[in-house]
mmCIF file of the N, C-alpha and C atoms, coordinates in Angstrom:
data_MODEL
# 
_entry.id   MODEL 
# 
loop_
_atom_site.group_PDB 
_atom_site.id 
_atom_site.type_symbol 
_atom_site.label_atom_id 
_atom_site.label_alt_id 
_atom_site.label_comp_id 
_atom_site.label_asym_id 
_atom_site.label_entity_id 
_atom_site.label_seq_id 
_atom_site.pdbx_PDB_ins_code 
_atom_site.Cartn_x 
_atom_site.Cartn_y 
_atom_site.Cartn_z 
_atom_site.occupancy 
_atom_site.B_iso_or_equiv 
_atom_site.pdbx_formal_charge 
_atom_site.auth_seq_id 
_atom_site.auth_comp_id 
_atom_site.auth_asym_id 
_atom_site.auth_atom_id 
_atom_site.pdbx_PDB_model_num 
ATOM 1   N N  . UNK A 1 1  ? 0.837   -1.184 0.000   1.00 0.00 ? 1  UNK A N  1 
ATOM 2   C CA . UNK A 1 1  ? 0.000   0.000  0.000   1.00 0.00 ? 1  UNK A CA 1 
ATOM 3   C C  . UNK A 1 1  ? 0.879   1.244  0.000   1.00 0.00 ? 1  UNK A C  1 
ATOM 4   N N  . UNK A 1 2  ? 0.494   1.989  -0.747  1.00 0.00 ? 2  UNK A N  1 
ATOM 5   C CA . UNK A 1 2  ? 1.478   3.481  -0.885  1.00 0.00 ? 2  UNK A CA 1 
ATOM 6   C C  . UNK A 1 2  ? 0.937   4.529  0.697   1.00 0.00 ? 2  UNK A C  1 
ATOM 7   N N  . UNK A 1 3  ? 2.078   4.716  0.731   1.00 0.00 ? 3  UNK A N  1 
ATOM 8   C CA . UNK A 1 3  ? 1.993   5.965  1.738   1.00 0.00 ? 3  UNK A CA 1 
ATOM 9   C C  . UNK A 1 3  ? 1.405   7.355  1.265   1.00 0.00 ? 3  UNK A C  1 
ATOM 10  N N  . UNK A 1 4  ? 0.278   7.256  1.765   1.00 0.00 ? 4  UNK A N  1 
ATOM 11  C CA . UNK A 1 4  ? -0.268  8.952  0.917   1.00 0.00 ? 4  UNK A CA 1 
ATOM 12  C C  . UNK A 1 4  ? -1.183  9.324  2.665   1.00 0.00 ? 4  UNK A C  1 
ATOM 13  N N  . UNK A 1 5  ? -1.173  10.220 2.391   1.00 0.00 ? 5  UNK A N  1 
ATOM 14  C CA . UNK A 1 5  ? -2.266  11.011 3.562   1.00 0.00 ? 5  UNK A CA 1 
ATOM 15  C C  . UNK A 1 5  ? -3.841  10.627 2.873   1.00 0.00 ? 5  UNK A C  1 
ATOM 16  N N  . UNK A 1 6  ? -4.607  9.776  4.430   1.00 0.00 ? 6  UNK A N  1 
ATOM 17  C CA . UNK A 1 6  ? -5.907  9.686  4.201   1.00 0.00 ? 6  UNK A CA 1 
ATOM 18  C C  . UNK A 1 6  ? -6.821  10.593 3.834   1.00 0.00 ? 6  UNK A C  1 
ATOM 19  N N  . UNK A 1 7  ? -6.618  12.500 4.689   1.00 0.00 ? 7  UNK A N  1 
ATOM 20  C CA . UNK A 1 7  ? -7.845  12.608 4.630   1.00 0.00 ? 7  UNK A CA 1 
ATOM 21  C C  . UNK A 1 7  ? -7.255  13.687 2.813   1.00 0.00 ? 7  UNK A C  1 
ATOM 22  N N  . UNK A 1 8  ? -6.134  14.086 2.494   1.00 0.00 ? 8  UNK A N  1 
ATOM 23  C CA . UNK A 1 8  ? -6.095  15.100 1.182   1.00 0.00 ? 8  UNK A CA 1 
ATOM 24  C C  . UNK A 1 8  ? -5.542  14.161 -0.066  1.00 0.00 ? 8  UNK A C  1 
ATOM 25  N N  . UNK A 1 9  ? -5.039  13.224 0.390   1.00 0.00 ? 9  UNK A N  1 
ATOM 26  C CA . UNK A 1 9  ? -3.946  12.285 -0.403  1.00 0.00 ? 9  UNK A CA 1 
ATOM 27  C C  . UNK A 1 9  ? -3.002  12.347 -1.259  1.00 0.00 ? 9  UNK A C  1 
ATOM 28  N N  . UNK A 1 10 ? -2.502  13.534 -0.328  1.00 0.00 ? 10 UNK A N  1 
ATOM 29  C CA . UNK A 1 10 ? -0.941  14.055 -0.895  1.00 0.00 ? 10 UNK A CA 1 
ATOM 30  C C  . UNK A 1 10 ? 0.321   12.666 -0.872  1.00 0.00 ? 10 UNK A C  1 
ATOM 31  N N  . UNK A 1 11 ? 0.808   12.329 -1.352  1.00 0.00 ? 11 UNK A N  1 
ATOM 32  C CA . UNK A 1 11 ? 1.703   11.440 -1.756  1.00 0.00 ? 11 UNK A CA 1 
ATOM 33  C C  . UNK A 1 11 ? 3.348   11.725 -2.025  1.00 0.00 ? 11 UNK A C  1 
ATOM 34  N N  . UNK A 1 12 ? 3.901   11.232 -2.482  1.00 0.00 ? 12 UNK A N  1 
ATOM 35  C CA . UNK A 1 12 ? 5.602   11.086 -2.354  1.00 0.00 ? 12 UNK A CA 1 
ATOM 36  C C  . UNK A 1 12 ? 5.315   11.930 -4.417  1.00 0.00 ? 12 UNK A C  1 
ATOM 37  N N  . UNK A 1 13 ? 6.738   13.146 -4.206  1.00 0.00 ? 13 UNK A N  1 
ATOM 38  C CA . UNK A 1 13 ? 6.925   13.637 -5.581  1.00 0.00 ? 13 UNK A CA 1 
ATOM 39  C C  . UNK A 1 13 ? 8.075   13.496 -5.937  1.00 0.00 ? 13 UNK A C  1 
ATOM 40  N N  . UNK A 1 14 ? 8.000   13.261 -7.209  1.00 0.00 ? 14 UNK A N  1 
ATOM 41  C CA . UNK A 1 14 ? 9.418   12.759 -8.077  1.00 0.00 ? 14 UNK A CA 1 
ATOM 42  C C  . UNK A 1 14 ? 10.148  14.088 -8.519  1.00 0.00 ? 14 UNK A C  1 
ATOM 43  N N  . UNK A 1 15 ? 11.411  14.476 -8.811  1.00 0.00 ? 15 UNK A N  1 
ATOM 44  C CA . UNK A 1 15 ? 12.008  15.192 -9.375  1.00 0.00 ? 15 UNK A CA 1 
ATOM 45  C C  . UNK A 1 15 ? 13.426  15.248 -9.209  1.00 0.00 ? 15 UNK A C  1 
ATOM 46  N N  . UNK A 1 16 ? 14.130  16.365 -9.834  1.00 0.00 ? 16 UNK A N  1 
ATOM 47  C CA . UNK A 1 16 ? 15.723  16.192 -9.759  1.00 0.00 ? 16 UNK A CA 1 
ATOM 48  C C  . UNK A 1 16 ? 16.600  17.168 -8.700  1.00 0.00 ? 16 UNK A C  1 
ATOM 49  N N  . UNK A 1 17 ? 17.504  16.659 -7.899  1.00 0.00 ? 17 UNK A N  1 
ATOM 50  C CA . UNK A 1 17 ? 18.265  17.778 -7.364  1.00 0.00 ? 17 UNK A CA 1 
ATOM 51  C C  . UNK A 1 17 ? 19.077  18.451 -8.542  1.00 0.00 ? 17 UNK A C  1 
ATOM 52  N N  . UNK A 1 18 ? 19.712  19.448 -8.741  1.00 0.00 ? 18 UNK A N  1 
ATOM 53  C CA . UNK A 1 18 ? 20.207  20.037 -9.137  1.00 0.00 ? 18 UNK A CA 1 
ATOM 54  C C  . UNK A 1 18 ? 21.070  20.953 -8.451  1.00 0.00 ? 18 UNK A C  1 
ATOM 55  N N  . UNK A 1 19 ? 22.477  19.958 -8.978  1.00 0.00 ? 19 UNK A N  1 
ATOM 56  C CA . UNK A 1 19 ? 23.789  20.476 -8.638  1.00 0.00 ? 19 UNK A CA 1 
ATOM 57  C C  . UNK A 1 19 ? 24.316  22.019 -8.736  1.00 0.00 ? 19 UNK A C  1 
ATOM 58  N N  . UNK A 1 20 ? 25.759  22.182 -8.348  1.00 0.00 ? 20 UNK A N  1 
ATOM 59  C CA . UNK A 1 20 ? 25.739  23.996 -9.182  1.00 0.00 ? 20 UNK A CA 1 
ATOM 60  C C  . UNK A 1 20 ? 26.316  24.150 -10.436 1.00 0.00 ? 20 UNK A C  1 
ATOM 61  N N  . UNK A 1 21 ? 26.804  22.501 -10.943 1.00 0.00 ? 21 UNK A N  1 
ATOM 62  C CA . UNK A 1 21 ? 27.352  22.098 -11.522 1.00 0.00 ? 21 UNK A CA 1 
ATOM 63  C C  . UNK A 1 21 ? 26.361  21.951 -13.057 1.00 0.00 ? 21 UNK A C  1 
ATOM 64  N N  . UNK A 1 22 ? 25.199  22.108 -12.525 1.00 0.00 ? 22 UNK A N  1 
ATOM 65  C CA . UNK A 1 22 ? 24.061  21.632 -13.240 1.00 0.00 ? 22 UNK A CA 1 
ATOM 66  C C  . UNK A 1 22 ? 23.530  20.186 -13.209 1.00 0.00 ? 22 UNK A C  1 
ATOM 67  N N  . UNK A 1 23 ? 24.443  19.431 -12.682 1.00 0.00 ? 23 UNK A N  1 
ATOM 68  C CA . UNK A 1 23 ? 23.764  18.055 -12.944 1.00 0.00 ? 23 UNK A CA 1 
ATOM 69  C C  . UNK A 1 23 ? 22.696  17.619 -12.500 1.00 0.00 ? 23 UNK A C  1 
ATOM 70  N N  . UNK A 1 24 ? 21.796  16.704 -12.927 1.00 0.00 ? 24 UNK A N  1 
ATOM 71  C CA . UNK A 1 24 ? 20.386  16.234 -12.115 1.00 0.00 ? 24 UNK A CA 1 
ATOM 72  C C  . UNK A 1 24 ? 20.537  15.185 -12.012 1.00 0.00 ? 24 UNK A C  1 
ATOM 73  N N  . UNK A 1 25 ? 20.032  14.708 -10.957 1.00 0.00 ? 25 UNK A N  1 
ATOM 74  C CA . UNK A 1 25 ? 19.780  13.604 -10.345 1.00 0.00 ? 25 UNK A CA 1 
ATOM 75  C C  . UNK A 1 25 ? 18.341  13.601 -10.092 1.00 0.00 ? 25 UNK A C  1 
ATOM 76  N N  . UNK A 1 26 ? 18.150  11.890 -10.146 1.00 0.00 ? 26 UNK A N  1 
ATOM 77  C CA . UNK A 1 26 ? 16.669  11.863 -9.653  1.00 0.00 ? 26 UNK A CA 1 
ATOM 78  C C  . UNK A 1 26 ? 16.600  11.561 -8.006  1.00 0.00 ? 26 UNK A C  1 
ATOM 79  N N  . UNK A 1 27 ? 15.510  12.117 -7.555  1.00 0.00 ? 27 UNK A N  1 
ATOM 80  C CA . UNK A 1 27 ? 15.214  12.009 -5.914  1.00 0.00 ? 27 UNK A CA 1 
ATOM 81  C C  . UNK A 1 27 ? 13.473  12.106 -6.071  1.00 0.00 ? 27 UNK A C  1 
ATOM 82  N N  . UNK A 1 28 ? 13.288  12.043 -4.641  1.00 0.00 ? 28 UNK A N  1 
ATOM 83  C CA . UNK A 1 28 ? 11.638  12.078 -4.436  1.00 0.00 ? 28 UNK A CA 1 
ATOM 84  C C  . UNK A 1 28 ? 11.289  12.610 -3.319  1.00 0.00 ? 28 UNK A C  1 
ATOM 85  N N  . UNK A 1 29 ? 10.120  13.235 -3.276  1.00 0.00 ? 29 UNK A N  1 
ATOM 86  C CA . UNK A 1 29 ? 9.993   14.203 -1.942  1.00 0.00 ? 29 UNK A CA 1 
ATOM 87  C C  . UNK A 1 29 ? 8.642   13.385 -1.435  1.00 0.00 ? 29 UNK A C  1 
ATOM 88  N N  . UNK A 1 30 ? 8.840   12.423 -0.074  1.00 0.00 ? 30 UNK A N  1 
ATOM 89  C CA . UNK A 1 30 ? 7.939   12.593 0.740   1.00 0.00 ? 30 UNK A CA 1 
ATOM 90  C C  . UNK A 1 30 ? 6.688   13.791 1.632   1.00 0.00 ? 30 UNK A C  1 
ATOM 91  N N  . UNK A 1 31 ? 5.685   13.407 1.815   1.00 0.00 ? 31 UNK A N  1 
ATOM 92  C CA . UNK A 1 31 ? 5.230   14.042 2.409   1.00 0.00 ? 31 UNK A CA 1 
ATOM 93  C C  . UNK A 1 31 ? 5.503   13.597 4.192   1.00 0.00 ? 31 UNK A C  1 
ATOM 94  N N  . UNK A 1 32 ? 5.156   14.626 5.041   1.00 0.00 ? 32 UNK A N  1 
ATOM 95  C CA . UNK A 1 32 ? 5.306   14.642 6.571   1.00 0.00 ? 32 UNK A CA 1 
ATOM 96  C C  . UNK A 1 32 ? 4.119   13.598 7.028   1.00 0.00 ? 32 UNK A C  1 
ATOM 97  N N  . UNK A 1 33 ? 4.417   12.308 7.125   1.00 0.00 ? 33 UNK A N  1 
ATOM 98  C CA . UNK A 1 33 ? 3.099   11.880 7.407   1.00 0.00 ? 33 UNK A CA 1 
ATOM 99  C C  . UNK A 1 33 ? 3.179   11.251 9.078   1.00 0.00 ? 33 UNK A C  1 
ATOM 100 N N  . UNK A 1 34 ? 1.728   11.050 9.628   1.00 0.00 ? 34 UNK A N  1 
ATOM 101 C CA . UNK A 1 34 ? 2.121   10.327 11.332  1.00 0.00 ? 34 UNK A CA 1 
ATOM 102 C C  . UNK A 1 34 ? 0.697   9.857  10.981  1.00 0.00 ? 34 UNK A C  1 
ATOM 103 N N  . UNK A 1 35 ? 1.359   8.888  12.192  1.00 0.00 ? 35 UNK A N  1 
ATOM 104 C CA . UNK A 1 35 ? -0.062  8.040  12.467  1.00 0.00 ? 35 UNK A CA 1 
ATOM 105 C C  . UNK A 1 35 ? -0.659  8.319  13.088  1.00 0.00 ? 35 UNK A C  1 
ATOM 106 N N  . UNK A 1 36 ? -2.137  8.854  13.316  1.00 0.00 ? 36 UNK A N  1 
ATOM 107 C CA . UNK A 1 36 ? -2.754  8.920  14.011  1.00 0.00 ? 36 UNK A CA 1 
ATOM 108 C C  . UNK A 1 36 ? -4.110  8.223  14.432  1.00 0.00 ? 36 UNK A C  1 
ATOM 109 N N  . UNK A 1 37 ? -4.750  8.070  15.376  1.00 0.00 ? 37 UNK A N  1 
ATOM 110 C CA . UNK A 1 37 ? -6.347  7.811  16.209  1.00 0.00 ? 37 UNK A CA 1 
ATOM 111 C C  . UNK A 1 37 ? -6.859  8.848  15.774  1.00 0.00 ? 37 UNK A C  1 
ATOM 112 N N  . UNK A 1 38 ? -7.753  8.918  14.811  1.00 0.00 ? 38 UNK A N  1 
ATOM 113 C CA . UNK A 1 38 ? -8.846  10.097 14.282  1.00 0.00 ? 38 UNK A CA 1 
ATOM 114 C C  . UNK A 1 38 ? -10.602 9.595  14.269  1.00 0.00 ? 38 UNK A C  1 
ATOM 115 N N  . UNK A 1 39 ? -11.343 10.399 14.824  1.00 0.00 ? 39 UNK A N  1 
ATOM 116 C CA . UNK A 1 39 ? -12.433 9.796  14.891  1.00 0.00 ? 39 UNK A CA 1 
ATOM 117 C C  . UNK A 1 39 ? -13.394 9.980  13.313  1.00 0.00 ? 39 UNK A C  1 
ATOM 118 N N  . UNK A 1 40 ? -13.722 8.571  12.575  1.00 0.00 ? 40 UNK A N  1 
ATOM 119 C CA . UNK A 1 40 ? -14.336 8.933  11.286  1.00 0.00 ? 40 UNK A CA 1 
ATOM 120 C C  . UNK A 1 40 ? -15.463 7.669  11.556  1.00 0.00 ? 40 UNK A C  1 
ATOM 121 N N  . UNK A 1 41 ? -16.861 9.031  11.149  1.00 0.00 ? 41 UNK A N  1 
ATOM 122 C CA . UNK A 1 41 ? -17.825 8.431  11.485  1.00 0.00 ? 41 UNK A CA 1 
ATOM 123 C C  . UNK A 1 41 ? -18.317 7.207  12.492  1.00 0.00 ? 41 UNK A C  1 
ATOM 124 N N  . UNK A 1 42 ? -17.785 8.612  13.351  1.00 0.00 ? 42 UNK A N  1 
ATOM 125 C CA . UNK A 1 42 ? -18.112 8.212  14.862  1.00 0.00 ? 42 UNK A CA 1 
ATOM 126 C C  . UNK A 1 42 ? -17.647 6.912  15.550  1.00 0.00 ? 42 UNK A C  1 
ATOM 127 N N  . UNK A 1 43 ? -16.072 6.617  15.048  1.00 0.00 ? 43 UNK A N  1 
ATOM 128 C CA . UNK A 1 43 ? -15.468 5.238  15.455  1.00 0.00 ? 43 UNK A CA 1 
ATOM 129 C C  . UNK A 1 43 ? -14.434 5.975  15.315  1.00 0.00 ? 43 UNK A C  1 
ATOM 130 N N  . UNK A 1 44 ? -13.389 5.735  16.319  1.00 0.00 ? 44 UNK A N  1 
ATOM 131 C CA . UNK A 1 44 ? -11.395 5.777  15.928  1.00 0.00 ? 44 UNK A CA 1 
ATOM 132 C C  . UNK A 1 44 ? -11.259 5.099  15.504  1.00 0.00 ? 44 UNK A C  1 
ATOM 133 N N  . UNK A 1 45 ? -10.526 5.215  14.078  1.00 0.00 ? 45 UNK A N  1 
ATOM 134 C CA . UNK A 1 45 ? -9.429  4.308  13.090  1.00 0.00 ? 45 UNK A CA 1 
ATOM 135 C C  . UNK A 1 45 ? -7.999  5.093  12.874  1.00 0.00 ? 45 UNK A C  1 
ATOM 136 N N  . UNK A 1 46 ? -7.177  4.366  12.652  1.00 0.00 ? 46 UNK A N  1 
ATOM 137 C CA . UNK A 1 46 ? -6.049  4.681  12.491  1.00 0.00 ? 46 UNK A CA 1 
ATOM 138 C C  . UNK A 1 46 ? -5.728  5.124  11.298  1.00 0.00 ? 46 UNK A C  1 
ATOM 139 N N  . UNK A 1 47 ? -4.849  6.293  10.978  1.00 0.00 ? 47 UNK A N  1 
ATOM 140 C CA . UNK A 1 47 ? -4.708  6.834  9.714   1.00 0.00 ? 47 UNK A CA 1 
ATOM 141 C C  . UNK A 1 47 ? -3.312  7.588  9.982   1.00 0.00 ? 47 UNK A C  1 
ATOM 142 N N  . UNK A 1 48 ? -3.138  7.250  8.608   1.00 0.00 ? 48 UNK A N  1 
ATOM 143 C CA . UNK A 1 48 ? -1.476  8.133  7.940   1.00 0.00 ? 48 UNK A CA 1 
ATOM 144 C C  . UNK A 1 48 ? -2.376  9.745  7.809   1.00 0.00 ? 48 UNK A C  1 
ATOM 145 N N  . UNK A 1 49 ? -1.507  10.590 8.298   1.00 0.00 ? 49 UNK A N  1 
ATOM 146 C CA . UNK A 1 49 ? -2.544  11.319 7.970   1.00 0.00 ? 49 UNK A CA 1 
ATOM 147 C C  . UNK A 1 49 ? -1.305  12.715 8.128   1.00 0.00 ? 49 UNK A C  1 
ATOM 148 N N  . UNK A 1 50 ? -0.875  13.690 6.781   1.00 0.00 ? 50 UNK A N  1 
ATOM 149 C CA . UNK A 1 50 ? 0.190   14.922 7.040   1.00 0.00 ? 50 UNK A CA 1 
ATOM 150 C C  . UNK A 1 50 ? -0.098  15.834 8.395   1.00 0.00 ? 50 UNK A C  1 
ATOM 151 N N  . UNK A 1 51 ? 0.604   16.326 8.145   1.00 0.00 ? 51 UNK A N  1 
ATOM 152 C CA . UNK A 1 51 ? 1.071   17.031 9.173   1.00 0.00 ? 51 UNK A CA 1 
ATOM 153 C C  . UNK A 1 51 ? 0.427   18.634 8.798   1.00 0.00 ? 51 UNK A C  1 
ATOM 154 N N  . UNK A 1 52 ? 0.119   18.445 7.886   1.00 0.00 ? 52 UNK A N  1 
ATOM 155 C CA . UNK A 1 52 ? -0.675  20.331 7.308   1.00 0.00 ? 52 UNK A CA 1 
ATOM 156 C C  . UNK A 1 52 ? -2.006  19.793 7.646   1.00 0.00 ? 52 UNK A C  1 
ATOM 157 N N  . UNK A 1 53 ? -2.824  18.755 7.148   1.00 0.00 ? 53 UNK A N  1 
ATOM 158 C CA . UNK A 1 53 ? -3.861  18.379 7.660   1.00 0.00 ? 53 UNK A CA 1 
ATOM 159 C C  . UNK A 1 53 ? -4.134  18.293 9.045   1.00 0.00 ? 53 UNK A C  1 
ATOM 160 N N  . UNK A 1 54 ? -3.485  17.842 9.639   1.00 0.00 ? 54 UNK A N  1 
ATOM 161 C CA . UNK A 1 54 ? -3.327  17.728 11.433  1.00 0.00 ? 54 UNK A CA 1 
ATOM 162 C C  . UNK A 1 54 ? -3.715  19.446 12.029  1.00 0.00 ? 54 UNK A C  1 
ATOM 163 N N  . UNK A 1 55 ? -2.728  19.738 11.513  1.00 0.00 ? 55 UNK A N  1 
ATOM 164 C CA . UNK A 1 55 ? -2.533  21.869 11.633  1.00 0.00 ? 55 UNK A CA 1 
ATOM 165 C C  . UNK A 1 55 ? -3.651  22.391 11.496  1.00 0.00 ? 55 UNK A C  1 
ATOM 166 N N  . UNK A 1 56 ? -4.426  21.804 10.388  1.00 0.00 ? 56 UNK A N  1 
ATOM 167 C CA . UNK A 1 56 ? -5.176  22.668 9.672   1.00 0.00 ? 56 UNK A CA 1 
ATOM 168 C C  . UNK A 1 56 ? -6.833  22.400 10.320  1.00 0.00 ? 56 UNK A C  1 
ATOM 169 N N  . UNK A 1 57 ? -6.552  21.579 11.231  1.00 0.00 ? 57 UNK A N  1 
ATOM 170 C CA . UNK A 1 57 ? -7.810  20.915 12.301  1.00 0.00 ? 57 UNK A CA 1 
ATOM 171 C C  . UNK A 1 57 ? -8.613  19.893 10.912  1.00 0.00 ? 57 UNK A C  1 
ATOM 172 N N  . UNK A 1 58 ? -7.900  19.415 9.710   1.00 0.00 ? 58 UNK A N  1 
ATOM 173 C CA . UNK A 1 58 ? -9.223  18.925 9.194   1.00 0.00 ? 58 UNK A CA 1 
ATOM 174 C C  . UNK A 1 58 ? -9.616  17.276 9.707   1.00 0.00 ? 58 UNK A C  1 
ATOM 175 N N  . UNK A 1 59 ? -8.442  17.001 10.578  1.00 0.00 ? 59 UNK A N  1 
ATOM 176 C CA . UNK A 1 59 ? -8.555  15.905 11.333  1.00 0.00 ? 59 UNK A CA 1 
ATOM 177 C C  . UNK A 1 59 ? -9.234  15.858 12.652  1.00 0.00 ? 59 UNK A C  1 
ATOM 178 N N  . UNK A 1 60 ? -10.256 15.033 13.100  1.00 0.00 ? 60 UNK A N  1 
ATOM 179 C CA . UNK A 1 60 ? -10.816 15.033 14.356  1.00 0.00 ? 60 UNK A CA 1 
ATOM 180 C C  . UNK A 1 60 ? -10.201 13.611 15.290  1.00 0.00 ? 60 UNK A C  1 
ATOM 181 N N  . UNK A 1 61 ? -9.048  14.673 16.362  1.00 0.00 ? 61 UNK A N  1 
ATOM 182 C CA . UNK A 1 61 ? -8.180  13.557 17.462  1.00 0.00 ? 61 UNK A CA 1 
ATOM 183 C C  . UNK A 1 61 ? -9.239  12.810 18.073  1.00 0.00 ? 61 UNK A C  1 
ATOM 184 N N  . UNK A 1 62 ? -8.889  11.469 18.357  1.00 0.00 ? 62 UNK A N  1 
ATOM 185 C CA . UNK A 1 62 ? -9.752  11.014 18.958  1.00 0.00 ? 62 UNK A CA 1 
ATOM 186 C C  . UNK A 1 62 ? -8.304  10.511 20.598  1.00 0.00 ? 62 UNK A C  1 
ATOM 187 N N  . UNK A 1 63 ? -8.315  10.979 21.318  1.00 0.00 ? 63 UNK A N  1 
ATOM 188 C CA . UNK A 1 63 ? -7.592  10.952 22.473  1.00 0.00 ? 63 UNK A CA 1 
ATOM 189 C C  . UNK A 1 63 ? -8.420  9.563  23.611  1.00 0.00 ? 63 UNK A C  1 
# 
């Protein structure tokens, strides 16, 4: 199963570093993800879920 955030499903991005040299390389940019206890429809389940989403309250903690 791919790592993406449950509730926006932001995912891992592909692209190149770039040297000063110019050279590229390929790399990939994760997103900030944690696990959390979130309450969805009215039960806690566990979810990958970013860290801007968390911030952004669109997650409901279930403590």
């Amino acid at each position: 199963m791919a790592k993406v955030c449950s509730v926006c499903g932001k995912g891992k991005v592909s692209g190149n570093t770039v040297s000063h040299a110019n050279n590229h390389n390929k790399r990939t940019w994760s997103p900030n993800l944690r696990k959390v206890r979130a309450i969805v429809d009215g039960t806690p389940k566990r979810l990958n879920v970013c860290t801007r989403c968390l911030r952004s309250g669109s997650v409901e903690r279930a403590i």
